[in-house]
C-alpha positions in Angstrom: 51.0 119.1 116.5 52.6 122.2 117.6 55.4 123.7 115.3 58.8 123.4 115.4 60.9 126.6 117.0 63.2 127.8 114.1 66.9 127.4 113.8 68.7 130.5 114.7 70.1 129.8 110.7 65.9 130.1 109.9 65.2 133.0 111.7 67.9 134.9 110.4 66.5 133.8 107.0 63.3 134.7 108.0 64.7 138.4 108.7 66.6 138.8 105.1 64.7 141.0 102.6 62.7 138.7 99.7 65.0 139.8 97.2 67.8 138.9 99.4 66.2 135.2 100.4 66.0 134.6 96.5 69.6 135.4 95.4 71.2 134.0 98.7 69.2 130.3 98.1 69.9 130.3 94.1 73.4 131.1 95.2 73.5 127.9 97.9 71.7 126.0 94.9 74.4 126.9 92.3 77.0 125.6 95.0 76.1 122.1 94.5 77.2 122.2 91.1 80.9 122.1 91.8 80.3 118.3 92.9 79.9 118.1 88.5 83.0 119.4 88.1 84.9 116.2 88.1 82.4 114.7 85.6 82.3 117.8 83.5 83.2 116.0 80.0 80.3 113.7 80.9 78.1 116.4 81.8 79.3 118.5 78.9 78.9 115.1 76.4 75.0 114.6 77.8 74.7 118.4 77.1 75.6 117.8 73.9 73.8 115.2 73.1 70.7 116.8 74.6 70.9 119.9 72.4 71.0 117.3 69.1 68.2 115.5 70.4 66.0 118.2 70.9 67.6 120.1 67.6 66.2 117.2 66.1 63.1 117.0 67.6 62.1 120.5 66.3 63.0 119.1 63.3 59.8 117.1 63.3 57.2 119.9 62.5 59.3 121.3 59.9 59.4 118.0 58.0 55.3 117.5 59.2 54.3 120.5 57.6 56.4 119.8 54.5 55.0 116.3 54.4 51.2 117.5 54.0 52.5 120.4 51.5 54.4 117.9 49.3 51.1 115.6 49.2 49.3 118.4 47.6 51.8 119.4 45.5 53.5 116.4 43.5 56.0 118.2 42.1 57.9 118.4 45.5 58.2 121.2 48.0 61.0 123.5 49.3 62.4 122.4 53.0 64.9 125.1 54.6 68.0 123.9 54.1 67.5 120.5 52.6 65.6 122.3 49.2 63.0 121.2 46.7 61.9 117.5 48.0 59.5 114.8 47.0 56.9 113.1 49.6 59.0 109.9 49.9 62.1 111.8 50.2 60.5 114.1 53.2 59.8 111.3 54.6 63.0 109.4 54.7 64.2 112.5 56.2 61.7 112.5 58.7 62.6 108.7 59.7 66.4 109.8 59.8 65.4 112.4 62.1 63.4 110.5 64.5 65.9 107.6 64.6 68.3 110.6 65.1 66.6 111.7 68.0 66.0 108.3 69.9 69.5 107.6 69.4 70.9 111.4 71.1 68.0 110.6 73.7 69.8 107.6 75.0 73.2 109.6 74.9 72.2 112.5 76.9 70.2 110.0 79.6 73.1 107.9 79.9 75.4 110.7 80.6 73.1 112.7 83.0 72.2 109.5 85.2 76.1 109.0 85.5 77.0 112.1 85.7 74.3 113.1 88.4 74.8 109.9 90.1 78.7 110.1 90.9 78.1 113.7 92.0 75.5 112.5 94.6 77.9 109.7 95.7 80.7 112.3 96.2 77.6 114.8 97.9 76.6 112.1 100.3 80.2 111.3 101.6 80.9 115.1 102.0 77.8 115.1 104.1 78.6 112.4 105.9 82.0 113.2 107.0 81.0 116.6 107.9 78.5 114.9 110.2 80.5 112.1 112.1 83.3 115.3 112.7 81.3 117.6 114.2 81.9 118.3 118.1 79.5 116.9 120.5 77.7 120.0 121.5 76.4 119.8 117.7 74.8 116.3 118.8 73.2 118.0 121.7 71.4 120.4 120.0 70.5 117.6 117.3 68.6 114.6 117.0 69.4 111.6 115.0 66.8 111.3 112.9 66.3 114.2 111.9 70.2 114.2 110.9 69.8 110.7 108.7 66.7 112.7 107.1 69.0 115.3 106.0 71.7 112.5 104.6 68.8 110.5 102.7 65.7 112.6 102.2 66.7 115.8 101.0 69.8 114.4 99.2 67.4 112.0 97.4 65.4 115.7 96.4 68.5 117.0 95.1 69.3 113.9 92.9 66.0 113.9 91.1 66.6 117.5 90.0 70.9 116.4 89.0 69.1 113.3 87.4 65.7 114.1 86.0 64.9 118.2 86.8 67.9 119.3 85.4 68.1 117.8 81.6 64.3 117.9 81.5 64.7 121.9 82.4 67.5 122.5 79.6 65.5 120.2 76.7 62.6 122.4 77.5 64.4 125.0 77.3 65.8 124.5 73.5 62.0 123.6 72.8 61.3 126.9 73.8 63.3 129.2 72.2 63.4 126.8 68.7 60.2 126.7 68.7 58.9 130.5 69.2 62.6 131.0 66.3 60.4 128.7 64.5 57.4 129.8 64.8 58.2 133.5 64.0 60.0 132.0 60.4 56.5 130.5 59.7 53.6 133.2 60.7 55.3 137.0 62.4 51.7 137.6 63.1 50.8 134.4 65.0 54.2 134.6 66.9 53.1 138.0 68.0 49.9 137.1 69.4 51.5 133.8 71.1 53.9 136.1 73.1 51.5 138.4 74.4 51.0 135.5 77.3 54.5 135.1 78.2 54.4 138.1 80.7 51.2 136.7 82.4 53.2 133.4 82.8 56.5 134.9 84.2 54.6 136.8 86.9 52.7 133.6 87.9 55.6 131.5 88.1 57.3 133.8 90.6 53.9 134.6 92.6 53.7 130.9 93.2 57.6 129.8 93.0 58.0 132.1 96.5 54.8 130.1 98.6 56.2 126.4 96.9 59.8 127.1 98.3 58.3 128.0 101.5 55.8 125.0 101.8 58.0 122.5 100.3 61.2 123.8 103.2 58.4 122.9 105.5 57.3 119.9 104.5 61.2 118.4 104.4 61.1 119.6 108.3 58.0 117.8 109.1 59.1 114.8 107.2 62.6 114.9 109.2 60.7 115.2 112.7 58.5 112.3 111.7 61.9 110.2 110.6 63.3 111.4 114.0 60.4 109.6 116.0 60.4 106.5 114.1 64.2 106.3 114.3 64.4 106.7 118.4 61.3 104.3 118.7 62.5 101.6 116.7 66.2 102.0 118.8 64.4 101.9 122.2 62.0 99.0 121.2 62.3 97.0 123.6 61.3 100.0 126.1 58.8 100.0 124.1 57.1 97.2 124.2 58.1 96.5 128.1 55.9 100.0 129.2 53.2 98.5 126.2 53.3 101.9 125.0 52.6 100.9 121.3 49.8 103.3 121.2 51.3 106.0 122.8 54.0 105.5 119.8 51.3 105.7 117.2 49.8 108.5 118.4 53.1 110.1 118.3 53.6 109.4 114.8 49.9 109.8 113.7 50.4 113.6 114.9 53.8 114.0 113.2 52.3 112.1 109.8 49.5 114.8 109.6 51.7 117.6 110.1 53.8 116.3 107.5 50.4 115.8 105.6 49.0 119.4 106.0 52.2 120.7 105.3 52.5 118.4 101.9 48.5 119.7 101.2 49.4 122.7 101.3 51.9 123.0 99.2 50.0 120.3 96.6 46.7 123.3 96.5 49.4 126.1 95.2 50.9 123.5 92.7 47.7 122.2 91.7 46.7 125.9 91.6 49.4 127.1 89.8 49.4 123.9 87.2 45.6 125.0 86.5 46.8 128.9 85.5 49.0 127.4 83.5 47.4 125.1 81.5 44.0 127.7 81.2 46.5 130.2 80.0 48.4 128.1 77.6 45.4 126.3 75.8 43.5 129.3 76.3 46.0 131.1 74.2 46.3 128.2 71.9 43.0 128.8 70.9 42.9 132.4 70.2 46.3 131.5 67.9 44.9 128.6 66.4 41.4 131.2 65.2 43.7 133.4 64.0 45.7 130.8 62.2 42.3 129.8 60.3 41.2 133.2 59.4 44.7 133.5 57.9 44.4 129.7 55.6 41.1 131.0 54.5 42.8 134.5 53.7 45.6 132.2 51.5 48.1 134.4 53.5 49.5 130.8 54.6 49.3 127.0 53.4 48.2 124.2 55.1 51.7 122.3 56.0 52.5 126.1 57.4 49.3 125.9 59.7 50.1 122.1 60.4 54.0 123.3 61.0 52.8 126.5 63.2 50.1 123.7 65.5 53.1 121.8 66.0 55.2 124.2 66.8 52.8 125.8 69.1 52.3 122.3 70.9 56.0 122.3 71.6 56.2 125.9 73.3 53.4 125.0 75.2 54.0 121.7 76.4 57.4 123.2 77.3 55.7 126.0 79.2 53.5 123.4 80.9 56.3 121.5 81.4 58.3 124.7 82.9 55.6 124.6 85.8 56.1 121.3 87.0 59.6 121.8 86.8 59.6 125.2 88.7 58.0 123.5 91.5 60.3 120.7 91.4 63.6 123.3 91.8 61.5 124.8 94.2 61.5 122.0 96.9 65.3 121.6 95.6 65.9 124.6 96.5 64.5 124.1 100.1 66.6 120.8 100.4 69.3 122.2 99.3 69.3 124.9 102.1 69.1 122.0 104.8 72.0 120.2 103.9 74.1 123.5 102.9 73.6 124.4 106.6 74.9 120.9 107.7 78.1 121.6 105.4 78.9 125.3 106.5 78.9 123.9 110.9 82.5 123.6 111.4 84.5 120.1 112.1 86.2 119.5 115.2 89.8 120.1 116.4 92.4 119.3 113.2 89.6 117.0 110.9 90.2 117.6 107.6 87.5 116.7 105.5 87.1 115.2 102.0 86.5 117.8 98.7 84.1 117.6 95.9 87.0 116.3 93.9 88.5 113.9 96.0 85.3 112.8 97.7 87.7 109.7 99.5 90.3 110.7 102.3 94.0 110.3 101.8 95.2 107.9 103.7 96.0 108.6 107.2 99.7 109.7 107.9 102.0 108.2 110.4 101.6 109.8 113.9 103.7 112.8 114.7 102.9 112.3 118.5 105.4 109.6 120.4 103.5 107.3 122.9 102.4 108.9 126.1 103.4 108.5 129.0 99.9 109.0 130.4 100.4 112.2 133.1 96.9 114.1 132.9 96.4 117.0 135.3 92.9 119.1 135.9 94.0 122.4 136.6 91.1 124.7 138.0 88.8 122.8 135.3 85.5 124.8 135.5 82.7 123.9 132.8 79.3 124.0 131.3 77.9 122.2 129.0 76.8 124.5 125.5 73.5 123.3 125.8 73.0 124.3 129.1 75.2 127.6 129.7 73.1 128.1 132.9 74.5 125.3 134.9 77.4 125.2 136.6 78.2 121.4 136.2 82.6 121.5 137.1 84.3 124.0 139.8 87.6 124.2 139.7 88.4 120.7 140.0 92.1 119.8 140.5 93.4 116.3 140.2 96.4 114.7 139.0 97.3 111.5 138.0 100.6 110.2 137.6 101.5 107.4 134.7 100.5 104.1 134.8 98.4 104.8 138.3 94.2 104.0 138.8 92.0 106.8 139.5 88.7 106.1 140.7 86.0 108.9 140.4 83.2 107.9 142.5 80.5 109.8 143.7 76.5 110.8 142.9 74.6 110.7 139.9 75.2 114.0 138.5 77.7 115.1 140.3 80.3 115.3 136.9 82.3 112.1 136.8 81.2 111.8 133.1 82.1 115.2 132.2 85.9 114.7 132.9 85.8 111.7 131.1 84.3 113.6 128.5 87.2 116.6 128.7 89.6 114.1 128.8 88.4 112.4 125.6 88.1 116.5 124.5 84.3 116.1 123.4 84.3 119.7 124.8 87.1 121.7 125.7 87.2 123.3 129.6 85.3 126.9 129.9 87.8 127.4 132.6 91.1 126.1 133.6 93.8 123.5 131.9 93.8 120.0 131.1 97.2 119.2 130.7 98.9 115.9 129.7 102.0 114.9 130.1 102.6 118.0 131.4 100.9 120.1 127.6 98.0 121.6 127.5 95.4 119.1 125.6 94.9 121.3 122.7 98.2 121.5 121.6 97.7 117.9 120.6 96.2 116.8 117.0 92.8 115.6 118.4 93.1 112.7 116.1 95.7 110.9 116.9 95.4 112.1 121.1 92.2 110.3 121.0 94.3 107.5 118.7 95.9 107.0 122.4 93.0 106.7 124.2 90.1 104.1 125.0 87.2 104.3 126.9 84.6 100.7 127.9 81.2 102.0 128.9 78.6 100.4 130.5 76.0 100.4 128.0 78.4 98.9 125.1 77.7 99.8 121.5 78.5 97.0 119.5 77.8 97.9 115.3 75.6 95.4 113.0 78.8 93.0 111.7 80.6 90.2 112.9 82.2 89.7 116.2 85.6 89.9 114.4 85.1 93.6 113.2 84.1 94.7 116.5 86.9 93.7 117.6 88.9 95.2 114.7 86.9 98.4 115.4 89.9 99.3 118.3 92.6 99.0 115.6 90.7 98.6 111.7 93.2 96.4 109.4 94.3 94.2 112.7 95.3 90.4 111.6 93.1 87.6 112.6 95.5 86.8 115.1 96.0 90.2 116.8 92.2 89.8 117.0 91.9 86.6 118.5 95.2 87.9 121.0 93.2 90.2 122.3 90.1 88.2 122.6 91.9 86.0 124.7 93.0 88.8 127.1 89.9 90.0 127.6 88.2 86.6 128.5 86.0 86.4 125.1 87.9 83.5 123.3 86.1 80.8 124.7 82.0 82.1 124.3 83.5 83.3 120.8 84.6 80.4 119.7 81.4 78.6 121.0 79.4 80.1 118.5 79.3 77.8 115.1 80.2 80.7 112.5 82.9 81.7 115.6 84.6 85.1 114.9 82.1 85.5 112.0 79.0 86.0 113.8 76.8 88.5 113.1 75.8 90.4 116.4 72.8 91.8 115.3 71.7 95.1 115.6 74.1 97.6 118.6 74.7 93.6 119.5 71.3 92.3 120.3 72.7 88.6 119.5 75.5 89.1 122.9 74.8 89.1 126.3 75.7 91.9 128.6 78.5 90.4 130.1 79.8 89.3 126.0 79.7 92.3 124.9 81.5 94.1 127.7 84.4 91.3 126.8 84.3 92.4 123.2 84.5 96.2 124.0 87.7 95.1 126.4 89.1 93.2 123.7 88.7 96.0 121.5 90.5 98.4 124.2 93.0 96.0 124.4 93.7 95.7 120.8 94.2 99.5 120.6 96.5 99.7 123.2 96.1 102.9 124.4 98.1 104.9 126.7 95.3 106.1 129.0 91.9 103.9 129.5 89.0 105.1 130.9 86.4 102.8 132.1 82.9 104.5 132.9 80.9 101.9 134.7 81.8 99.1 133.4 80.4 96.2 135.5 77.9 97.6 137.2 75.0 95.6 135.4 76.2 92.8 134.9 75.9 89.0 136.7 78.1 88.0 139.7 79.7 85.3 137.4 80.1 88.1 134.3 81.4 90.3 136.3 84.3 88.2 137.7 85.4 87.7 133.9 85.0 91.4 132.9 86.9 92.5 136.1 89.7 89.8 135.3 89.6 90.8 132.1 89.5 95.0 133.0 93.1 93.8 135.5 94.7 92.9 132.1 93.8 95.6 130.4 94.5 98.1 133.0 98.0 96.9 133.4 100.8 99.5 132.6 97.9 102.2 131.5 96.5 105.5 133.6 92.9 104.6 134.0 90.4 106.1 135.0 87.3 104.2 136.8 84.1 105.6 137.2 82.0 103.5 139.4 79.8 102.6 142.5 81.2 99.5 143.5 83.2 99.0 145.9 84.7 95.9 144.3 85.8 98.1 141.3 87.2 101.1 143.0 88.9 99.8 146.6 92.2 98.8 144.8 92.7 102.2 142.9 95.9 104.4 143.8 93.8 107.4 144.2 90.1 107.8 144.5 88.5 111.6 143.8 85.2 111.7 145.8 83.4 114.4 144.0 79.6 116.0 144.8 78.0 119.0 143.0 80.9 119.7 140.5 83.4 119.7 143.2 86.5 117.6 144.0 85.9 116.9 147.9 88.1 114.3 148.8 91.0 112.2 147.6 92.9 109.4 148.9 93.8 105.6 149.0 90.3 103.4 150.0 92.5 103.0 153.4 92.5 106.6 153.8 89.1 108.1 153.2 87.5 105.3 155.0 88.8 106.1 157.7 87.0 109.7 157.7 84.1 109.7 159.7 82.5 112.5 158.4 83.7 111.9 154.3 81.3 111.3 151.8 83.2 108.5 151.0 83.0 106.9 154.2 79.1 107.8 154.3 78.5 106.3 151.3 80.2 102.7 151.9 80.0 102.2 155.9 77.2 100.2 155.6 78.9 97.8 152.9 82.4 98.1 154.5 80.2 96.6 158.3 78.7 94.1 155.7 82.5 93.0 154.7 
């Protein structure tokens, strides 16, 4: 499977010096821990109780060592701090200790879990919101799967290092610095010799740390581009299985799987190769310390509970030096996740959104409207556009068209020719590259995008209905509308009666993007949910054009009500639809060519418009 072009945010990353690359992605890492801050006397108690735990815990080869010196000496031993004790006492003390240590153990796991868990929760609705208010040229350059990956998949990688990485990195860390304090109390000379490795393992860990950042960034890439293709083939199953292209599916994925799969090898043969120096070092040095330890019992320069408390010791700073590779990979592939999702938070939100903060992760509520109802005048003046995506075509030329309040506009014309796009300006998914849109008589973005589009509604042809009931579909037009309002509006659109035919009634589940409805039910459902927004301006892109003779003479009925008293604007190839509009805008390649009443373009001979239906109009 071929690679993935780079981001331009990857290539410029790719350009930035090493040095540079390391501080800026420990800097993006160190970013995520301002979503703590709210739980900081959480953290802060789980900190606490982690430094007694371990404190404790190094407590253990002190009082082992004293344990086997006591046994040969009856007369009791001395123990820093505690003084001359007997065997029994030393070990009640070691009991205490332990029991000590289990307990601070459950304190500091408790507080992490919480503490890491409500900073995810906060982290994940961030994410989220920053997502679903991005513009739509974002969407364009982005597909959906690989967006959910970066919502799940690397937030998931950043919760095992909040939840697991993280205490595991700072209890290691008091191992290792008690332990070589320890150690140098019980044998200078043995402490000496231990160090001398350190060096070897600090330049290792950054050697390998810089290839497992890289490998493990890729592999989170590969993983999204294989989440993207089972996302989009699971949505377009039925496409699916109608062109029997099961196999071609598999293969798809069975390339993406080994690319995630090389990608994850990879990465595994530095770990694994890294793990290996490691533990050859460690042990390796163990041994030369432990031969020096015996040359020095045999020398009486130091007793056996010293040795025994010097193994022990020695087992700690290595384990957590072992442990410290492990863990360095692991806040290597955090460190690649959290570069994905940083770059999701820094794209900026459309229009006037204003977005949730780490510490009030849930919006305020949303404050009355400062916009009085419009009156529904929109004006394209000289509109000229291209899309981001595609800065090379031309797809709107100064187009010119005004519609007055309450009045039908029909846009009718080719495939392609841009009738979506000015439904799309007029819903201000993209602003115009040239020219005004102007309603009632302002420019559009002098209006809060929020509550402009609050006056808005829009049935398309291929309706989107989400996984709930019938009842919160409905809802979706107006979210906290009575039962009543719903069922109003139902009733208005022509959906009461199939509704209520169903046994649960409003209560049923449509299924997944409304599998459970027919074509012609869920077009009802998305009129009763324009209906039960009541907007101000309506705009109806295709709306019966694949549906059923005896559908479509409900939806239409239903469309009449709802168009009454609203601008509207109809895209659409019917004839049926579009002869009783006030004005229709013929328009080809971009261009407005022709405008009029039905009465008056057909009567053009050489119109588009009058091309385009002769035949139908001979037919009538």
């Amino acid at each position: 499977m071929s690679r993935r072009n780079p981001t331009a945010e990857e290539a410029a990353l790719d350009r930035l010096p090493k040095a540079a690359l390391n501080r800026e992605s420990l800097r993006e890492t160190w970013q995520f821990f301002r979503y703590l801050r709210p739980y900081r006397r959480l953290f802060i108690a789980g900190l606490c109780s982690l430094c007694a735990g371990a404190t404790f815990g190094l407590c253990f080869p002190l009082l082992a060592g004293g344990l086997i010196d006591a046994a040969l000496h009856p007369e009791g031993v001395a123990i820093p701090v505690l003084g001359a004790l007997t065997l029994n006492q030393v070990a009640a003390v070691l009991a205490a200790t332990i029991s000590l240590q289990a307990a601070a153990a459950y304190g500091s796991a408790y507080c992490f879990n919480r503490t890491g868990q409500s900073a995810l929760a906060d982290l994940r609705e961030e994410v989220y919101a920053r997502v679903i208010t991005l513009p739509m040229e974002f969407f364009a350059r982005r597909r959906v799967g690989e967006l959910a990956s970066r919502i799940s998949t690397d937030i998931s990688q950043i919760e095992a290092a909040l939840v697991d990485t993280l205490p595991q990195l700072f209890r290691q860390a008091i191992f290792l610095a008690g332990g070589i304090v320890l150690i140098s109390l019980t044998s200078g000379k043995l402490t000496l010799l231990l160090l001398c490795t350190l060096p070897f393992l600090v330049a290792a860990a950054v050697t390998f740390g810089r290839r497992l950042r890289r490998f493990s960034r890729e592999t989170q890439d590969r993983l999204a581009e294989v989440g993207t293709l089972v996302e989009e083939t699971l949505q377009a199953i039925a496409s699916v299985k109608a062109f029997k292209n099961e196999d071609y599916e598999l293969g798809r994925y069975r390339r993406g799987n080994q690319a995630v799969l090389a990608a994850s090898l990879q990465a595994a043969r530095w770990r694994a190769a890294f793990i290996c120096f490691i533990i050859a070092a460690l042990f390796g040095g163990i041994v030369v310390v432990l031969w020096f330890g015996a040359r020095l019992l045999q020398t009486h320069q130091i007793t056996v509970g010293e040795l025994t408390r010097f193994v022990l010791y020695t087992t700690f700073v290595a384990g957590a030096m072992g442990q410290a590779a492990e863990l360095f990979s692991q806040l290597q592939k955090t460190i690649g996740a959290t570069q994905r999702v940083r770059e999701l938070l820094r794209e900026v939100p459309e229009g006037d959104t204003v977005l949730p903060t780490a510490t009030q992760a849930t919006p305020s509520p949303t404050p009355p409207s400062s916009v009085p109802r419009l009156r529904g005048e929109v004006e394209f003046s000289g509109v000229g556009f291209r899309y981001p995506s595609r800065p090379e075509i031309q797809v709107l030329t100064d187009i010119s068209l005004l519609a007055r309040p309450g009045q039908k506009i029909a846009l009718v014309g080719p495939s392609g020719a841009g009738k979506s796009t000015l439904t799309a300006l007029l819903l201000r998914f993209y602003d115009p590259e040239s020219g005004r849109l102007l309603i009632d008589g302002r420019d559009a973005r002098s209006y809060p995008l929020r509550e402009l589009r609050g006056q808005m509604a829009i049935v398309p042809q291929d309706v989107l209905l989400f996984g709930g009931s019938i009842a919160e579909n409905i809802a979706y037009g107006r979210p906290g509308a009575s039962a009543d309002e719903i069922a109003r509006a139902a009733k208005q659109a022509n959906a009461d009666a199939f509704i209520r035919g169903f046994p649960e009634g409003y209560a049923t589940v449509v299924g997944d993007r409304g599998i459970k409805l027919s074509g012609g039910q869920r077009q009802r459902v998305a009129i009763a949910r324009a209906i039960l927004k009541n907007p101000a301006i309506l705009i109806l892109d295709e709306a019966t054009s694949s549906l059923d003779s005896e559908s479509e003479r409900l939806v239409q009925e239903a469309l009449e009500t709802l168009m009454h008293g609203r601008t509207t604007f109809i895209v659409a190839h019917r004839l049926a639809t579009i002869r009783s509009a006030d004005l229709i805008a013929v328009i080809s390649a971009g261009r407005v060519v022709e405008t009029g009443t039905h009465e008056e373009l057909i009567t053009r001979p050489d119109g588009l418009y009058h091309f385009a239906f002769k035949d139908i109009i001979t037919w009538f």
